[in-house]
C-alpha positions as CSV (number, residue, x, y, z in Angstrom):
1,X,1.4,-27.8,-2.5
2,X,4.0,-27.1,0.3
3,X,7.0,-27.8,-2.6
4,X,5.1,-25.3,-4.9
5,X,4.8,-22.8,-2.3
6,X,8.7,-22.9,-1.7
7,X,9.0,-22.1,-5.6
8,X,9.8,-18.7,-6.7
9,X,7.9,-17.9,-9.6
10,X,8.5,-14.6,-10.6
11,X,11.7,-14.3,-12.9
12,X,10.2,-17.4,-14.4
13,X,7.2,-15.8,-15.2
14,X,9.4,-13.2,-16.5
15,X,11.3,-14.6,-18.9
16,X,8.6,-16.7,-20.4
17,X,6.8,-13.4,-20.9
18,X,10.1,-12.5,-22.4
19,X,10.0,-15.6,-24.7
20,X,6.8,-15.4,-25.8
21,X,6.7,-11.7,-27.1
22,X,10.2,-13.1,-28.9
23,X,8.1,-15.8,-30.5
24,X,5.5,-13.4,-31.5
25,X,8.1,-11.0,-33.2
26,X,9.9,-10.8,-35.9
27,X,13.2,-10.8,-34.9
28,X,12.8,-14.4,-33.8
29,X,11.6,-16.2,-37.1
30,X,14.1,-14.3,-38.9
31,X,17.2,-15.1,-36.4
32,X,17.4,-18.8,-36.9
33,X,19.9,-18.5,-39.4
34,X,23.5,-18.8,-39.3
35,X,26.9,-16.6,-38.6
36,X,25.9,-13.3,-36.9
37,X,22.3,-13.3,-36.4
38,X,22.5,-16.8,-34.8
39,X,25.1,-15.4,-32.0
40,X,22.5,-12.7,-31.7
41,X,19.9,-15.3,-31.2
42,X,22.1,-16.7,-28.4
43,X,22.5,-14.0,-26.6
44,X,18.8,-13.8,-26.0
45,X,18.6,-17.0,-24.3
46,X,21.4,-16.8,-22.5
47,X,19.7,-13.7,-20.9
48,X,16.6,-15.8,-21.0
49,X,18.7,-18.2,-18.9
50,X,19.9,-15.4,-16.4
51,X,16.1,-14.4,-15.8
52,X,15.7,-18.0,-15.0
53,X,18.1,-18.4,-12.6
54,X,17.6,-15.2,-11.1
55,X,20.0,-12.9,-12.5
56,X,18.2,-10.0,-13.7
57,X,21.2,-7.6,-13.6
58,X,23.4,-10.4,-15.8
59,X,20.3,-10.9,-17.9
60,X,20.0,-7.1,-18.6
61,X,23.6,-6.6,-19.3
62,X,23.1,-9.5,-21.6
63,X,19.8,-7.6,-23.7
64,X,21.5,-4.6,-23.8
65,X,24.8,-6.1,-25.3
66,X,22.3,-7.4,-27.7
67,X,20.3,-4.3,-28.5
68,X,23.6,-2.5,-29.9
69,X,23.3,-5.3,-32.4
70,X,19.4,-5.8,-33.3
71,X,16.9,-3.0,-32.8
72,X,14.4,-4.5,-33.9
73,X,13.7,-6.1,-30.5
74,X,12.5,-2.6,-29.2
75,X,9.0,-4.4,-28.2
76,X,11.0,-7.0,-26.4
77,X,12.9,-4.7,-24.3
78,X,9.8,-1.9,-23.4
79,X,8.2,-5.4,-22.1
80,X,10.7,-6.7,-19.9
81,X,11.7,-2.7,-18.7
82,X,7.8,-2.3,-17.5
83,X,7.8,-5.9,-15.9
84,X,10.9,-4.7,-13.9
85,X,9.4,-1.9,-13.1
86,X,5.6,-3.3,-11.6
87,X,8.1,-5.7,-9.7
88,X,8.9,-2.7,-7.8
89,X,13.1,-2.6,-9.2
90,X,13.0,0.9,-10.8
91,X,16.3,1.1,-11.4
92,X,16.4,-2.2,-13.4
93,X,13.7,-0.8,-15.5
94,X,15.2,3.3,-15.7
95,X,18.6,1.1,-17.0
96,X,16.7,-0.5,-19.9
97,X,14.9,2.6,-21.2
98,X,17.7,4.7,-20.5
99,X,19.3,2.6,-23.0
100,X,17.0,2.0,-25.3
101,X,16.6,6.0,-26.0
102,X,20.3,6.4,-26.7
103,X,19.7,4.4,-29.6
104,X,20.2,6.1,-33.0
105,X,18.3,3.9,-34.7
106,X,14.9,3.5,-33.1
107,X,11.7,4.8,-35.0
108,X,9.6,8.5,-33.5
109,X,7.5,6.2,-32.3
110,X,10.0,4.1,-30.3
111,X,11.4,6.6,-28.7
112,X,8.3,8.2,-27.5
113,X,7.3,5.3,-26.1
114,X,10.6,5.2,-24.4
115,X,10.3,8.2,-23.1
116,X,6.8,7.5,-21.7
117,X,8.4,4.4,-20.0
118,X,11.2,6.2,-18.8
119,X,8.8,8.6,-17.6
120,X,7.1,6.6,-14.9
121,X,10.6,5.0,-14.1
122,X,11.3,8.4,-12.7
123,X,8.1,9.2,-11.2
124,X,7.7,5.9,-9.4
125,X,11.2,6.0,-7.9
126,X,10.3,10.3,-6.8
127,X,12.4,11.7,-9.2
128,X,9.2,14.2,-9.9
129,X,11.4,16.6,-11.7
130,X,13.0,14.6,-14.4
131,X,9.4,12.5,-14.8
132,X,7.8,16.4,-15.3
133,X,10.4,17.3,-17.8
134,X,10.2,13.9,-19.8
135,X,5.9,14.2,-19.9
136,X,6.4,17.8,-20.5
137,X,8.1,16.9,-23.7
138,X,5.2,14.1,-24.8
139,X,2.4,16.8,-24.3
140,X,2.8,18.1,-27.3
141,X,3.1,14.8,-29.2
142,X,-0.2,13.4,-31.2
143,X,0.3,9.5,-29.5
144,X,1.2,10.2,-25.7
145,X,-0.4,13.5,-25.5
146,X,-3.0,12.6,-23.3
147,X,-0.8,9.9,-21.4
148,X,1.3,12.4,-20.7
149,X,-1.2,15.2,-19.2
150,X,-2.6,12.2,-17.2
151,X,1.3,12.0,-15.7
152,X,1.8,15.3,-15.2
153,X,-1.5,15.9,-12.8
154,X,-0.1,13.2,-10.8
155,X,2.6,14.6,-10.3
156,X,0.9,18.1,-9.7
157,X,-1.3,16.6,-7.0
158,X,1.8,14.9,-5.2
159,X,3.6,18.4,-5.1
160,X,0.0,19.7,-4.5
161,X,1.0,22.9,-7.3
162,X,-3.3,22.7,-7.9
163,X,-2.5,25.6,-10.4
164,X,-0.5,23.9,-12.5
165,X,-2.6,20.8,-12.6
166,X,-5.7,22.6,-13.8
167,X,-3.6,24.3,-16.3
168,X,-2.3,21.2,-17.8
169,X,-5.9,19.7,-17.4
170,X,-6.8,22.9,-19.6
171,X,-4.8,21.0,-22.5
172,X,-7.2,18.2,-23.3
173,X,-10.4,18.4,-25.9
174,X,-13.7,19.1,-24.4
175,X,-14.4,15.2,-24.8
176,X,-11.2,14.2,-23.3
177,X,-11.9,16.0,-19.8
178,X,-15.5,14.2,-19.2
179,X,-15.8,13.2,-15.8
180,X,-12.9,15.5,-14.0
181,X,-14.9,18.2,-13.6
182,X,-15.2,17.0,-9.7
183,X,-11.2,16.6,-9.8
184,X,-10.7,20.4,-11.1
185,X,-13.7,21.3,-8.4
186,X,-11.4,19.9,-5.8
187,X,-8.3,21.5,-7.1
188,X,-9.6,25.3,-7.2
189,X,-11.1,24.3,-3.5
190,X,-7.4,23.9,-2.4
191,X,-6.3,27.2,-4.1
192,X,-9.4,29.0,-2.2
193,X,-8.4,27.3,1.5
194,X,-5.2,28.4,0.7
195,X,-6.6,31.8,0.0
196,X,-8.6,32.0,2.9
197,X,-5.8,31.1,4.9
198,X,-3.7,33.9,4.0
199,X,-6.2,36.4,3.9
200,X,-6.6,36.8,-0.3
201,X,-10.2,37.3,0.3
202,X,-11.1,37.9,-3.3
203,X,-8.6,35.5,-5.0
204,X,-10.4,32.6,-3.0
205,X,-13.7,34.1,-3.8
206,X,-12.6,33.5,-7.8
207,X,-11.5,29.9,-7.0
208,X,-14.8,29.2,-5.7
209,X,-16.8,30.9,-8.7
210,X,-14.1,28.3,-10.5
211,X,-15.2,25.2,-8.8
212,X,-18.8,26.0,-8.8
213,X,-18.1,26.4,-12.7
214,X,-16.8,23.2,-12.2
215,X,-19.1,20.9,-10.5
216,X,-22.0,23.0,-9.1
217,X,-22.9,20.5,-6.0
218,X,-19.4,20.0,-4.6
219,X,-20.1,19.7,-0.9
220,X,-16.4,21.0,-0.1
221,X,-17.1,24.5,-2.3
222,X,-19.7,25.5,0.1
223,X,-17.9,24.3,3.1
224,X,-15.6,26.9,2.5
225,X,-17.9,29.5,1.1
226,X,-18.8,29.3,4.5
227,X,-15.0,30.1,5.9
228,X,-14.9,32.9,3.5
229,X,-18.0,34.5,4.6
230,X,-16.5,33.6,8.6
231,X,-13.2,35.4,8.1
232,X,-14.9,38.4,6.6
233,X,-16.6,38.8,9.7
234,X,-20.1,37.9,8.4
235,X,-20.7,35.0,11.2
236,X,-24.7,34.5,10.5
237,X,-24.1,34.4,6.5
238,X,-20.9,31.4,7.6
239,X,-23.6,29.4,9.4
240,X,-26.3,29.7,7.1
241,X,-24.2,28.4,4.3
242,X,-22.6,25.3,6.9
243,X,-26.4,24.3,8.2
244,X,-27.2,24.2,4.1
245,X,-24.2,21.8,3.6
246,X,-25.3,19.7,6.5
247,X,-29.0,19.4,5.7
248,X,-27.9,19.0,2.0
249,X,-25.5,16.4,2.9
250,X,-25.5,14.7,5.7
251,X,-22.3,13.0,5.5
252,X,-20.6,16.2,6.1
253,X,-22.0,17.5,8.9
254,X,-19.2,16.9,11.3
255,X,-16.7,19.2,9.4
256,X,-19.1,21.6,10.5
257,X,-19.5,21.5,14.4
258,X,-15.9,23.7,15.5
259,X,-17.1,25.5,13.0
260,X,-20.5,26.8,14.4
261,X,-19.4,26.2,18.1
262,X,-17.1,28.5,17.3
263,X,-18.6,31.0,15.6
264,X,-21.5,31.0,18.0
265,X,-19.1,31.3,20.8
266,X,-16.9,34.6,19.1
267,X,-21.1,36.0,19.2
268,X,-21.6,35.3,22.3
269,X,-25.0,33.4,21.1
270,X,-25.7,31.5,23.8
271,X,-29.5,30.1,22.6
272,X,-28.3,29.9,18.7
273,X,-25.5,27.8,20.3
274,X,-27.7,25.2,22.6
275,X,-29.8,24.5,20.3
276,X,-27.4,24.0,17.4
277,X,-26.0,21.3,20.2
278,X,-29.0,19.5,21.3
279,X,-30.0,19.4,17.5
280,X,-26.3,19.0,15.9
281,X,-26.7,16.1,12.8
282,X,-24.5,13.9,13.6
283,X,-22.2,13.2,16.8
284,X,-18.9,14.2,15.5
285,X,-16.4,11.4,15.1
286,X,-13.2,13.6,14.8
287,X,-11.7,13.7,18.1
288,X,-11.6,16.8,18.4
289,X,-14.8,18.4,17.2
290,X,-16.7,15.8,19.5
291,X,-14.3,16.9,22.8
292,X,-15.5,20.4,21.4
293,X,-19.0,19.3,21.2
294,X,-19.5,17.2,24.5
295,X,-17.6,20.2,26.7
296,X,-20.3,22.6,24.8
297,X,-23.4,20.6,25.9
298,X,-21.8,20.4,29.7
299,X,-21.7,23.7,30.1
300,X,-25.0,24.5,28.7
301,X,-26.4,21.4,30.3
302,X,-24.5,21.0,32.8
303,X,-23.0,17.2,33.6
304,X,-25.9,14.6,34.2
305,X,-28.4,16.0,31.4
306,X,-25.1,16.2,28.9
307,X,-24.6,12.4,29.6
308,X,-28.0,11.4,29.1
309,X,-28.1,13.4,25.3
310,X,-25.7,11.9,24.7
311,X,-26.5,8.2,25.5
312,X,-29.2,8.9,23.3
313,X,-27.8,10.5,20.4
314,X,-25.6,7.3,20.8
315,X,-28.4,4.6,20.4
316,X,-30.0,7.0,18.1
317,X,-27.0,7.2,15.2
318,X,-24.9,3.7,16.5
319,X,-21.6,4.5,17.8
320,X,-17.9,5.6,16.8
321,X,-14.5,4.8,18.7
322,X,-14.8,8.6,19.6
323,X,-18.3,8.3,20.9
324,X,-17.3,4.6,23.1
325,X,-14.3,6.4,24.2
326,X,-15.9,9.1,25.9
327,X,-18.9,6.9,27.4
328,X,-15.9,4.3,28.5
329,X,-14.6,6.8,30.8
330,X,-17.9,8.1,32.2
331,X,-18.4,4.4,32.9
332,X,-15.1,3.9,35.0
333,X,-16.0,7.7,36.8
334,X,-19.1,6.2,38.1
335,X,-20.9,9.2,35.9
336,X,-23.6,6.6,35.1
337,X,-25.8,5.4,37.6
338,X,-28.0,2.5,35.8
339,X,-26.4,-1.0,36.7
340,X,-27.8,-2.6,34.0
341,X,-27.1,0.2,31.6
342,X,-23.4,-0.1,32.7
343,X,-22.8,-4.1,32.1
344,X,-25.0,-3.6,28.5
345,X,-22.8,-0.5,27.8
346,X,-19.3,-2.1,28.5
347,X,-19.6,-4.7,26.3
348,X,-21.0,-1.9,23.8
349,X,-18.5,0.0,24.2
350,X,-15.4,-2.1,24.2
351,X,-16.8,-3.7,20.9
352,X,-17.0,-0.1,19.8
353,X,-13.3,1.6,20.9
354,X,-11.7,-2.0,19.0
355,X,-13.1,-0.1,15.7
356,X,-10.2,0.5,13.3
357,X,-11.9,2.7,10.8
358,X,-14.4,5.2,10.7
359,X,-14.3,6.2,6.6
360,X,-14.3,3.7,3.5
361,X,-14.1,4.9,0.0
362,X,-16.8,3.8,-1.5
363,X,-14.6,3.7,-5.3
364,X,-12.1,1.1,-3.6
365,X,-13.0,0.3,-0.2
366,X,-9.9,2.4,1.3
367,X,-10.6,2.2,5.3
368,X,-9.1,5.5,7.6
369,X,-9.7,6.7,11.0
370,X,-9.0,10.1,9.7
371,X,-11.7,12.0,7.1
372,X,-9.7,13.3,3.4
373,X,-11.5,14.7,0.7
374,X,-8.5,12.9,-1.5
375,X,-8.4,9.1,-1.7
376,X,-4.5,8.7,-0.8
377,X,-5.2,4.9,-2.7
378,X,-7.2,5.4,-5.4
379,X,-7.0,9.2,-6.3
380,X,-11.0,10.2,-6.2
381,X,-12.4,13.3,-4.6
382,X,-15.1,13.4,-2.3
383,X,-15.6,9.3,-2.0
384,X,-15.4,8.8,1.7
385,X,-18.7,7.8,3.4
């Protein structure tokens, strides 16, 4: 096992991929004639032979040399260009199907899927701008229209232009769009925060008729209905709609604490604000929001009475690394007076602050300390739990 270990398998693998769909093809039963198609033939093994021994950039010299020749191995070459390419060496790859689009004599077809290759080459090494101009020009095309839409949103959400991904999204059937209705929610959310933020009241109250239009239950829509009706200056209509979105789901009712701390603080609500504390959802597990929260109940409660709410809330709900944190140091500042309490909490706690994640996706089990309403690993909205 230890020999096998040692052995690199990978251009192997490669060039008996690269064998195989030569087998499979044409161009090989026909080749095993004589004069010029049998110097052809060698050609391809002796690039076969460079992918063996771990020459990719002699082998692709080698299939190129032979491509000017014999286009009929199109097939071949698409093949070995996307195995470069999921081997993480782009520019092997964007060589190959550079090349193979220069050729005069390769079917519509071909070259559109050539240009769909080259495509991703581009967008996988960052060149965003030449993979949106090569996508843009398969949109329109029967065979890689949809392909390419699916290209161009990615790219849209990396340069986060929201607008522009909904338009292109706009471009599929009616059929073809089933089940991103929750991805166009998300995006007219972003356009709407952005709104808010800038003080284009009414353009982010459009954005979030949009996502409603959209995906009528999207938790993050009436989140930020909330903010809107906040920076209007309606501060009882903003909590309203962030108590709804807590009761209605739970798992959101975090985002919400700065937010009603500090809109009962800018009223000067000082029984609306202690008893949204002593009855908040959820202890927050953003480090700020809960250093928000706890400073809150202290001054309400004042010290000892804040400590004890807050044990309980603890063995109530379980604890975060936020929550073992904060009890942690009250521990070492002698701020709780039970001995046995202590010894059962330190080992708690230090259990506790050793956490590494307090989100997963639940589409592909992507752990974070930090709370997104994008999977950075798997592209869903709204999947964190």
């Amino acid at each position: 096992m230890a020999i096998l270990s040692q052995w690199n398998w990978t251009w192997p693998a490669i060039a008996l991929a690269f064998l195989l769909g030569a087998v499979g093809s044409r161009w090989l039963f026909f080749k095993l004639g004589f004069g010029q198609k049998q110097t052809v033939n060698k050609e391809y093994f002796k690039g076969l032979n460079f992918l063996l021994n771990e020459e990719p950039d002699r082998a692709i010299e080698v299939f190129i040399k032979a491509l000017e020749v014999d286009s009929e191995t199109v097939e071949l070459h698409l093949a070995l260009g996307g195995l470069f390419r999921r081997k993480g060496q782009v520019d092997r790859a964007t060589r190959i199907h550079q090349n193979l689009i220069a050729r005069p004599s390769l079917t519509d077809d071909q070259r559109m899927q050539a240009i769909h290759e080259l495509a991703n080459d581009y967008y996988k090494a960052g060149w965003l701008d030449r993979a949106e101009n090569l996508f843009s020009e398969l949109k329109d095309s029967s065979g890689y229209r949809v392909l390419a839409i699916e290209g161009l949103v990615r790219i849209y959400e990396q340069e986060k232009e929201w607008q522009k991904a909904i338009d292109v999204l706009r471009l599929l059937k009616r059929g073809e769009r089933k089940g991103l209705n929750r991805q166009v929610a998300h995006y007219y959310c972003e356009l709407a925060e952005r709104s808010i933020k800038i003080g284009e009241y009414q353009i982010a109250r459009q954005h979030l008729r949009n996502a409603r239009s959209e995906h009528s239950s999207i938790a993050r829509s009436l989140m930020l209905r909330g903010d809107l009706r906040s920076a209007e200056g309606d501060h009882v209509g903003a909590r309203e709609l962030w108590l709804s979105l807590a009761k209605s789901q739970p798992n959101y009712a975090e985002l919400i604490v700065e937010k009603m701390i500090t809109s009962f603080g800018g009223n000067n609500d000082v029984v609306g604000m202690k008893d949204y504390l002593l009855n908040v959802a959820v202890v927050p597990k953003n480090a700020d929001a809960f250093k928000l929260w706890q400073e809150s109940l202290e001054d309400i409660l004042g010290q000892s009475k804040s400590i004890d709410h807050i044990l309980e809330k603890s063995q109530n709900e379980g604890m975060s690394a936020t929550l073992a944190d904060y009890l942690l140091s009250a521990l070492t500042d002698n701020k709780l007076g039970d001995v046995r309490r202590v010894d059962l909490l330190k080992k708690m706690l230090g259990r506790a602050k050793a956490k590494k994640i307090e989100y997963t996706c639940v589409d592909c089990g992507f752990d974070t300390k930090a709370m997104y309403w994008f999977c950075p690993n798997c592209g869903q909205w709204e999947s964190f739990r």
